[in-house]
C-alpha positions as CSV (number, residue, x, y, z in Angstrom):
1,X,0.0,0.0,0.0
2,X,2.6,2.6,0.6
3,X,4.2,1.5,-2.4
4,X,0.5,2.0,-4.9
5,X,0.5,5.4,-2.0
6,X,4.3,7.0,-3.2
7,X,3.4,6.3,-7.1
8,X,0.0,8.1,-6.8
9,X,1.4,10.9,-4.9
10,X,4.2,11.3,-7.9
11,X,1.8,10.6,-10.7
12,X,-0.8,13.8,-8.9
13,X,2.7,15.7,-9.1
14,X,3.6,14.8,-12.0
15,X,0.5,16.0,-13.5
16,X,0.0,19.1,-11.8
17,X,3.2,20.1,-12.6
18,X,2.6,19.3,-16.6
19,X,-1.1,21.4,-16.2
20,X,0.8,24.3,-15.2
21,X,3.4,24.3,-17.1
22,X,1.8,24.1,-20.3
23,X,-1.0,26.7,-19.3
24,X,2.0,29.1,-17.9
25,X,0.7,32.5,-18.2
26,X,-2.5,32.1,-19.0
27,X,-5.9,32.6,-17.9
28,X,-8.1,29.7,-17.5
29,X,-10.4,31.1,-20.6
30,X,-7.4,31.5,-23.2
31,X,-6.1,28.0,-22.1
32,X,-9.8,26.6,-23.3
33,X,-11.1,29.4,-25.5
34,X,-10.1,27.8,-29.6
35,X,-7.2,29.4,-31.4
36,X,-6.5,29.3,-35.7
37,X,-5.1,25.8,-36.1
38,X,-6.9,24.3,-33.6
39,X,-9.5,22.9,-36.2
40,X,-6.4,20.6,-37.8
41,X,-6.2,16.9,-36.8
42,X,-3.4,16.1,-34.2
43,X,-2.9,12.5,-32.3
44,X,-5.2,12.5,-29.3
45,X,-1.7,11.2,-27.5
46,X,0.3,14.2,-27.4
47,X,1.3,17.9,-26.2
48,X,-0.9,21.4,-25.9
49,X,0.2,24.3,-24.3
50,X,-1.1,27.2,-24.4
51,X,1.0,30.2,-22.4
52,X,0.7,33.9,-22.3
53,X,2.2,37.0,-21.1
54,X,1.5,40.8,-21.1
55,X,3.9,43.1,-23.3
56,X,4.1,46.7,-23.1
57,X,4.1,47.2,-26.8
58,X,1.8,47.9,-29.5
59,X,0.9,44.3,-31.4
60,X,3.0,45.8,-34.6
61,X,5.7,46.5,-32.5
62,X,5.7,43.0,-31.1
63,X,5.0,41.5,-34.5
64,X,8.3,41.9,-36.6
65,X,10.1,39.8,-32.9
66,X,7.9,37.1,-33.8
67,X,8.2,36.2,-37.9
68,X,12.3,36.1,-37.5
69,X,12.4,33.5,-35.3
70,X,14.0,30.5,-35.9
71,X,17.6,29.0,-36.0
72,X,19.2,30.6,-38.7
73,X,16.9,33.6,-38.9
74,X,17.2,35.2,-35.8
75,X,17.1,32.9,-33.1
76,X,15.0,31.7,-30.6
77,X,15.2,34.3,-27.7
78,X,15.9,31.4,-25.6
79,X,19.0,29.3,-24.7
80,X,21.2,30.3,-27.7
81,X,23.7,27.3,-26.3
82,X,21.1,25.0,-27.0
83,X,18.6,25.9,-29.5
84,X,21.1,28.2,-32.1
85,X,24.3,26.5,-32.1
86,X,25.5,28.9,-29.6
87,X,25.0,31.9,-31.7
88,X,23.4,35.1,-29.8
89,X,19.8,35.5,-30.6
90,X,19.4,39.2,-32.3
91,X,18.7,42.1,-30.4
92,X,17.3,43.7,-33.4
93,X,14.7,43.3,-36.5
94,X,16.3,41.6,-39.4
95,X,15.2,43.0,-43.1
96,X,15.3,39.9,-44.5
97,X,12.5,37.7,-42.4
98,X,9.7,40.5,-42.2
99,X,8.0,39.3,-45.1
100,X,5.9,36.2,-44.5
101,X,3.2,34.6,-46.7
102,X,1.7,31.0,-46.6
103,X,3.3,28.4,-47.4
104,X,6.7,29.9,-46.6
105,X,9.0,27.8,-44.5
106,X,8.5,28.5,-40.9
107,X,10.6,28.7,-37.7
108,X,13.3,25.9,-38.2
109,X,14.1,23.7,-35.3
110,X,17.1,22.0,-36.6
111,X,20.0,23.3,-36.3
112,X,22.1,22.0,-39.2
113,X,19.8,21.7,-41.7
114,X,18.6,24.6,-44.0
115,X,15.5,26.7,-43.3
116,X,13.9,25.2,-46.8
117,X,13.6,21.9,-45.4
118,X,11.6,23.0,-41.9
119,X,9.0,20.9,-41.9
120,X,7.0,23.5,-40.6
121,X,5.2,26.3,-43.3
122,X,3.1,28.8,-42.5
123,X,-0.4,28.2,-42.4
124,X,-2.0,31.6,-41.9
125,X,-1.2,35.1,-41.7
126,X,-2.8,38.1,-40.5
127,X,-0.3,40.8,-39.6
128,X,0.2,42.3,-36.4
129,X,-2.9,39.5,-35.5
130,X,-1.9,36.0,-35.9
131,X,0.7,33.7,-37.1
132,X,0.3,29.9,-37.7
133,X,3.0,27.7,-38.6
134,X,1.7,23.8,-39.4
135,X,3.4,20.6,-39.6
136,X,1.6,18.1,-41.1
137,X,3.4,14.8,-39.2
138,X,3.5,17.0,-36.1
139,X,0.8,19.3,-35.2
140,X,0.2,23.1,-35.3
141,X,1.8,26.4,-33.6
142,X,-0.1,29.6,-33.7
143,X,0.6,32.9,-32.3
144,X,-1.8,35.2,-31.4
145,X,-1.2,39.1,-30.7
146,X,-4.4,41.3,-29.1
147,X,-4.2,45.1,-28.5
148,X,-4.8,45.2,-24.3
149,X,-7.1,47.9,-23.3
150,X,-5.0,50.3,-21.1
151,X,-2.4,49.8,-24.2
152,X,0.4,47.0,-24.6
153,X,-0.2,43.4,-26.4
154,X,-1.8,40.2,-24.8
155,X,0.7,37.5,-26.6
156,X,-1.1,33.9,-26.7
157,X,1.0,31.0,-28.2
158,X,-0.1,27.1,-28.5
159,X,1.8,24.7,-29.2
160,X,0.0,21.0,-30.4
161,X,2.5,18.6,-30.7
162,X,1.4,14.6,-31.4
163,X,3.1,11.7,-30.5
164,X,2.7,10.0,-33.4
165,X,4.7,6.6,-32.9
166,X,6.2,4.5,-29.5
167,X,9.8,6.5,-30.3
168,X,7.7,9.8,-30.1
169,X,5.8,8.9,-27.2
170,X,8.7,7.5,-25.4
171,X,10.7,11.0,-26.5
172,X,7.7,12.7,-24.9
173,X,9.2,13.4,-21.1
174,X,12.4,14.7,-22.5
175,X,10.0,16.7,-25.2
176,X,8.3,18.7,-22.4
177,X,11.0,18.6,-19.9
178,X,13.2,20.9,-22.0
179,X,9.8,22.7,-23.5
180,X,9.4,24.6,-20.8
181,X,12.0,26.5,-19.8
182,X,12.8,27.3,-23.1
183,X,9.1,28.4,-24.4
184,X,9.3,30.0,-21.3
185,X,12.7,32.6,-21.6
186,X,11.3,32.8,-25.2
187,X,8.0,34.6,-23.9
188,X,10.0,36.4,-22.2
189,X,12.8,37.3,-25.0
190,X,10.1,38.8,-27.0
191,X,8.8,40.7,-24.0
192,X,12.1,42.2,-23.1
193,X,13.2,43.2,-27.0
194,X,10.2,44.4,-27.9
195,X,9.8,46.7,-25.1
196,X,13.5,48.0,-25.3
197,X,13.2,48.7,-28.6
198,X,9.8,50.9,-27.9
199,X,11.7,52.5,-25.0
200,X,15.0,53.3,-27.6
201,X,12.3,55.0,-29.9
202,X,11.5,57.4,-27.6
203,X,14.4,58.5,-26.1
């Protein structure tokens, strides 16, 4: 019994730990409300997060952080040791990504391969509103940018991610182990650049 006891108390931790951590941010009505991309089959077995935060920037000024990401674009905003081969993320807008259309390739998440052969393309674009990038053996990543009231931008991304096979499945703890933190200092990358760069404007 204390055995059956122990492995209950770590399953409840284990799950309240992966409820939070993949609603980080958010309210309970943006964790449930649905997002563009949500409509697109994804395994039942598998990954959604949805996580939030508050940015005191105009959506347009937030925007132009969000289409350059990606490894060999401008980076991830993250862990640059670990998702960009080490390479600093950039601390300002690039010309070159700004312009995004469907069916462009989207963020890449392999490092040594070239951005062409991301398996992820865009699905949908409405400037300054939302971006979706889609992965057909994978799932769907949207990002979602609303005007707050008393000014700034409410930034909602999700994340649907299926296990699709026993290797995907079994890769799934290490999957959302390293998710987090990583989702998480990129949130807060894009926070921090887009609100220096508002600040820099109006010195």
């Amino acid at each position: 019994m204390k055995t059956l006891r122990r492995v209950l108390v770590v399953l409840g931790l284990a799950a309240a730990f992966r409820s939070w951590h993949t609603g980080w941010g958010a309210t309970p009505d943006e964790r449930s409300e649905p997002l563009p991309g949500d409509e697109l089959p994804v395994s039942a077995f598998g990954m959604r997060a949805t996580r939030a935060i508050d940015i005191d920037a105009a959506p347009k000024q937030v925007w132009g952080w969000i289409v350059q990401i990606g490894t060999g674009k401008a980076g991830w905003y993250s862990y640059d040791l670990l998702d960009n081969l080490g390479r600093p993320s950039a601390t300002a807008l690039l010309d070159e990504w700004q312009q995004v259309a469907v069916g462009d390739p989207a963020a890449s998440m392999n490092p040594f391969g070239p951005i062409e052969d991301s398996p992820w393309t865009v699905g949908l674009v409405e400037p300054n509103q939302t971006l979706l990038w889609r992965n057909a053996a994978a799932g769907t990543w949207v990002w979602v940018l609303r005007p707050r009231a008393g000014g700034g931008t409410r930034l909602i991304s999700r994340i649907r991610i299926g296990y699709n096979s026993p290797s995907g499945l079994a890769f799934a703890p290490i999957l959302e182990l390293g998710d987090f933190p990583m989702f998480r200092k990129m949130l807060l990358g894009i926070k921090a650049r887009a609100e220096d760069s508002l600040s820099q404007n109006h010195r």
